[in-house]
Every structure is written in C-alpha cells, then in structure tokens.
N, C-alpha and C positions, 0 to 999 in steps of 0.2 A: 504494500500500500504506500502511496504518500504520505512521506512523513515532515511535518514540519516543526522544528525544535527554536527553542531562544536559549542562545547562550550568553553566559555573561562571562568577562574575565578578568581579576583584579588582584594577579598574582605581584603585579608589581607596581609599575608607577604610569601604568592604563588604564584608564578606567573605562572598559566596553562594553556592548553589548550587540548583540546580532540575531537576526532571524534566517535560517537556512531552510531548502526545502530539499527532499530527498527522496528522486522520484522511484518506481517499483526497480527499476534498470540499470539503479547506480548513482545513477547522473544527478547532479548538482547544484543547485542555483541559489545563491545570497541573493534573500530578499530586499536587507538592510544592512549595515555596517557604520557603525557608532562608533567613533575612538575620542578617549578625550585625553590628549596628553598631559602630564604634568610638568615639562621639562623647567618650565619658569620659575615652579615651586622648587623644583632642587638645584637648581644653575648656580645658587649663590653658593652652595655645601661642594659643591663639585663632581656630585653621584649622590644615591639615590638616596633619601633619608628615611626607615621604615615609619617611624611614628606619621610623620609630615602626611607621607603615602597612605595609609588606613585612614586618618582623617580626612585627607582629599578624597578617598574612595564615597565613605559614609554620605558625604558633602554632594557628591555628583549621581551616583550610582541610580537612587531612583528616576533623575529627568530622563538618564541616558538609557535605560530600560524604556523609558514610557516614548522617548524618540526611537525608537530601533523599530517597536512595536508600530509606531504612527508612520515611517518609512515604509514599513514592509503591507501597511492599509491591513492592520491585523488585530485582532485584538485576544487578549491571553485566554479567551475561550476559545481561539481557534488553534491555538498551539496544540501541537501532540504529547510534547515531554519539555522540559526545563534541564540544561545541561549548565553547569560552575566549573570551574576550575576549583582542584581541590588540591591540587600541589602540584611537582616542586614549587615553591617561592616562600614571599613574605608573608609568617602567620596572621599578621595584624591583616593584611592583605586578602589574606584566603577568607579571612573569620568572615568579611565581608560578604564578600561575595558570595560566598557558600553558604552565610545564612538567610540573606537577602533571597537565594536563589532554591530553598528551604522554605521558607513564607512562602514567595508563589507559586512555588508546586503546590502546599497544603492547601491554601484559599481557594488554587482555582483546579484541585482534585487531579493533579497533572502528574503523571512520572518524573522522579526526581535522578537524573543521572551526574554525580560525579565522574568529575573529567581529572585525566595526566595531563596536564600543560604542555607533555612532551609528545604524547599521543596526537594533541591537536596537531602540533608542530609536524609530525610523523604521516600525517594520513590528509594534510593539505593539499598534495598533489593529486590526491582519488580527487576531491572536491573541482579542485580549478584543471586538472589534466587528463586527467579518468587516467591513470597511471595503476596499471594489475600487479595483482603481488605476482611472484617476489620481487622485491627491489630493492637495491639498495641504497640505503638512508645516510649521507651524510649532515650531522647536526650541529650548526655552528649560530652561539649563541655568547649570553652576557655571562652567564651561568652554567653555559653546558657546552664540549665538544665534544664525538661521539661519531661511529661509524656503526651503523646499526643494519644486522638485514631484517627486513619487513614482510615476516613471512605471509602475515594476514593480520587483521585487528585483533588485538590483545594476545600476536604474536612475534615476539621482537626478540634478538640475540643483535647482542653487544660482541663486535667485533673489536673495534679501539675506544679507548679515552684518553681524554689527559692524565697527565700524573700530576698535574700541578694547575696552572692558570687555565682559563678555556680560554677561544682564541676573543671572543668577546670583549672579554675582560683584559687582553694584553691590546687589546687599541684603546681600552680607554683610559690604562694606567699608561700607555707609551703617548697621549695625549696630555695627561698631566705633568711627566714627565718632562715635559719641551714647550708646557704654555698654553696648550691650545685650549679653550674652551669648552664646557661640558654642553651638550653630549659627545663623547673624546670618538668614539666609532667615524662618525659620518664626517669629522671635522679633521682627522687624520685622513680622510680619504679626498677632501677639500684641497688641503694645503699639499699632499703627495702629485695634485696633478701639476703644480708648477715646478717640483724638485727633480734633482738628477737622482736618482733610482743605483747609478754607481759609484756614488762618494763614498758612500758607506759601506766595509762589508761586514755585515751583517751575518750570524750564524743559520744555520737551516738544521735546524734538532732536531735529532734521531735519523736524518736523513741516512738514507744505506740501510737501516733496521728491519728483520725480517717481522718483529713484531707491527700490529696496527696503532699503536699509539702514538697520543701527542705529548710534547713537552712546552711551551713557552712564556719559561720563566727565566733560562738564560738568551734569549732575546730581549726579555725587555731587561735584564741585567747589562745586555749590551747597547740599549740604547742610553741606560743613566750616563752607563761611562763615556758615551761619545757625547753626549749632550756637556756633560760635566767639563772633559778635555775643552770646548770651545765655549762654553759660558762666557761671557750672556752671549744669547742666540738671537742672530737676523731672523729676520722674515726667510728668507733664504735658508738657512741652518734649518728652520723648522720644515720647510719645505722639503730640503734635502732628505733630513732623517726620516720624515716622513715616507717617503717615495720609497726610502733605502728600503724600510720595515715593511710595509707591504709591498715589495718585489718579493725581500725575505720570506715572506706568509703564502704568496703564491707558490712559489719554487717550494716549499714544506709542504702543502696543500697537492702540490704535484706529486710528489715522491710518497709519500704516505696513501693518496686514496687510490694512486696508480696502484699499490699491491694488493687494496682492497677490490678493485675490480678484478684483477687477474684472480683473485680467489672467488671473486662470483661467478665468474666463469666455468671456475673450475669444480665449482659446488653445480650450477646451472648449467650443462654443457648444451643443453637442449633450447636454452629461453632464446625463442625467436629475436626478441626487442630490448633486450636488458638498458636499465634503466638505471643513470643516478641522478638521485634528487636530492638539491642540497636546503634545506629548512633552517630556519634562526635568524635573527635579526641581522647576522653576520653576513646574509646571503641577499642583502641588498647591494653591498661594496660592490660596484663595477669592476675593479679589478680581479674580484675572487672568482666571479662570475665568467668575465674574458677567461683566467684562466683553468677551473674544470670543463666549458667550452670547450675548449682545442685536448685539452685530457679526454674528455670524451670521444671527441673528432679518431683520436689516434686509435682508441680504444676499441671501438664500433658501438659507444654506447650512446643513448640517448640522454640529452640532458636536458634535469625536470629542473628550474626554478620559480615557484611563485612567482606573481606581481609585487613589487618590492614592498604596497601595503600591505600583504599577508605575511610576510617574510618578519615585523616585527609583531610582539603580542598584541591578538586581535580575539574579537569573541567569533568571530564567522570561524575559525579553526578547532573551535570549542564545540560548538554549534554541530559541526559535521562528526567529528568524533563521539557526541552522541547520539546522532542519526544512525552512523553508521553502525554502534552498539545495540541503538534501539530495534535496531533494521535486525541485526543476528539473533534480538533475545539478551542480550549480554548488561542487564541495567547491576546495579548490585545489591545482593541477597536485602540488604537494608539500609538505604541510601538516607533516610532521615534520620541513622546514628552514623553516619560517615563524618570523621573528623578532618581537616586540616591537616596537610602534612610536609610540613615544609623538604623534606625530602621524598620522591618517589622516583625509584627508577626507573624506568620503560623496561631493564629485560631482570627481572627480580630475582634468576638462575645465577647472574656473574657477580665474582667479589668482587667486593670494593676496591677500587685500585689510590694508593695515598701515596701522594711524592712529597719532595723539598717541604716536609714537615706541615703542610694542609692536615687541617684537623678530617677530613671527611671525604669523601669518593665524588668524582663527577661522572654519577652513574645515573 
C-alpha cells in the first residue's frame, strides 16, 4: 500500500521535519522538507553547543512540524506512521524530538517508529535513486566515517571506520585551526578553491593498508604544524593549506574505498550495476565528490550521491527509513518505551574500534 510517514529530526543542531510518500513499488516522493538551521546560534562558540541546540529544538520544532505538514496539503490524520530520530546524537537533542514525535503518534493513534540517524543516512539513495541492495555504503559525516555494505534494511556490516576523528570533524577542526569561520566543513572547501593544492605535503593515513579503515588525526596534527611554522597566516596561507588538506582527503578517500570496492566485487561477483553511494554531510564537498567520481569511473561502479540538501541532516531521510521499515513490518516490538541513544551503531555485530585515546567507537 501507500504509505505516507512525517519525520522529524533533531539529533543535532537541525531542527526538521518532513513528509515522504512510499508508493507499493519502492519509489519515493518528498512531499515537504522543513530545515531550520541553527548555525547563527553556534557561530559565536565555534561548533555546536548541546544545551543552546535542545532549547533551539523545543523553541522551533512544533511550527516546523505544523509547516512540513501544510507543505505536503496534509494533515496528521492522513499520515500512516510518525518516524524521530532516536540516535546516534545529542540526548538533549533526541529527548526532543523523540518525545514530540511520541505525542503525535499517541493523539492522532499513528505508529510510532524510531529511527538510526545513520539508517536515514544509509537508505537515502533507495529514496532519491531507487539504488537495490547490495550496495555499498560509504559514510562521511560530522560524527561518523564508515564503509558499510547495505545488505537490505536493518541489514548492514561494517567494513571500515575511523580509529580516531571522522573525516567531518577533521574539516572543521583543520578550519579552526587556520581561522576560518564556523561552519569549518563548507568554509574549508571555500577558501581551498583559490589555494595551490601543492604547497603542502600533507600525509595520506593508512594509505597502502590492507585493512578498511580511517585514521585523520595525524593530518590534522599536520596541519597545526604547518599553520604554526608560518603564523600568522595570509588569506593565501589559509587558502593554500586548505586546498593542501582536501587534495590530502581525496587521495585517502581514493586508496581506502578503492579496496573497498575490489572486495564488493569480490563478495558480489555476479551484481550487474554495483553501486557506491556516499551519505553525510561530508558528501556535499565538491571535491570528495569529483573524486569517488572518477574512483568509480575506473572501477565500473556507479556513483550514488544525494542532492547536496539531503546529504546534511534532514527529516525527509528519517521519513523514508521509516517507510521503508513500515513497508517490511519492521516498526519496534514497543516504540512508546524506546529511549534516546546517543550512541547507535548501524551494524551492532562489529567491535568497537578506539584509536589515539577516543573515549568511544565510530561505529
């Protein structure tokens, strides 16, 4: 049957909501899509501040619900189910949205599906590509890297991770690092388009390793120290290092998902169209993009990226991941005691992987 679900999502410093439709066949259509950034609220902290974030949630969350709803010419007795995000992220964060999205299931008698924030992230490309399992999943985020194969929904195996920083989070420490302004991600990819790319050389971690994982925490170790050597830094110098570091991230990006393909291959020797798709906010960068592109090209694989607005947290991702759960059957045994969790991994089988003294696994 058609199904049509409202997701909300307020794992971090977004405050969304969306209505998806999901028709007998797969196929997929955003009704609405609501985002309400906060970046103005944390620009002066320089990242994200969780108290700040839950209050801004509280403060927005029901207009942005009651607009998604008015977008999509719908009204919450025509929804089929109510889908939240219920982890990974920030608790203050989740508590919202999760119990916001708790109230309107109860009132308007709706199924209640908790969502993996990483799931959304993971099954984005069924939504906007109609992209079949298996596939594999590359996951580049603020909080999470990750090579994941995507056997089916609510079926995922963890190929690589970080051992340390995701790659997220080393643009926007190697942003603070050299000046640039918060949000460091998209302002490092700003200032790299006027810099030389070979001034710096820059390490490429783990490069040559037969394992799938990431490291880059001595990259941005090495961009302190070039920053540091030329203090204070031109316009130019921030340019430069910029460019240096994501050449660096692409050439890393090459060499690490290149072996991950070769092993889908070799796990799939039969998949007509093999597929990589890369999810996370990370997978807006023009650059990352150009180069899994031509990785691909080389490869024979096809390459899946969102529209660069679904690529950061959005509820339409939330929204289809639990269409797509409600479509299998798969809601959970009792979603109105479902807690918050600020950690959840997508593949719950692999250990925790903990480097350079991280309290915790980016699993």
């Amino acid at each position: 049957m058609t199904i049509r679900v409202l997701g909300i999502e307020t794992s971090c410093d977004e405050t969304a909501a969306s209505v998806v439709l999901r028709e007998d066949n797969g196929q997929g259509t955003i009704l609405s899509n609501v985002v309400l950034s906060q970046i103005a609220d944390h620009a002066a902290f320089g990242g994200v501040v969780p108290e700040i974030a839950a209050r801004a949630h509280v403060e927005a969350l029901d207009d942005i619900v009651a607009a998604a709803l008015e977008e999509a010419n719908l009204t919450l007795t025509d929804i089929d189910a109510v889908a939240a995000t219920a982890g990974p992220g920030l608790v203050g964060g989740l508590i919202v949205g999760l119990m916001t999205a708790k109230a309107l299931a109860a009132a308007a008698n709706k199924p209640l599906l908790p969502v993996n924030h990483l799931e959304g992230h993971a099954l984005t490309a069924r939504l906007t590509n109609g992209v079949a399992f298996p596939y594999l999943l590359l996951l580049v985020s603020g909080g999470h890297t990750q090579l994941v194969l995507v056997k089916g929904v609510g079926h995922y195996e963890r190929w690589g991770t970080t051992i340390d920083d995701a790659l997220g989070e080393a643009f926007d420490k190697t942003a603070k690092l050299i000046g640039l302004p918060f949000p460091g991600g998209p302002n490092v990819e700003i200032a790299a388009r006027d810099g030389d790319e070979t001034r710096f050389a820059f390490p490429r971690p783990l490069k040559g390793e037969k394992r799938l994982d990431f490291s880059f925490s001595g990259l941005k170790t090495a961009v302190r120290q070039a920053a540091t050597a030329i203090a204070p830094l031109s316009p130019q110098d921030r340019a430069d290092i910029s460019a240096s570091f994501q050449r660096a991230i692409v050439d890393t990006l090459d060499d690490r998902v290149s072996r991950a393909l070769t092993r889908f291959r070799e796990t799939f020797p039969d998949a007509a169209e093999p597929a990589l798709v890369v999810a996370g906010g990370v997978a807006a960068n023009q650059a990352v993009r150009g180069g899994l592109t031509n990785l691909c090209a080389r490869h024979g694989f096809r390459f899946v990226a969102p529209p660069v607005k679904l690529c950061g947290d959005n509820a339409a991702m939330i929204a289809w991941a639990g269409a797509e759960r409600l479509a299998l059957g798969l809601p959970h045994e009792d979603p109105m005691r479902f807690a918050p969790r600020s950690r959840w991994p997508l593949d719950a089988q692999s250990a925790p992987v903990v480097g350079s003294g991280r309290r915790g696994a980016k699993a």
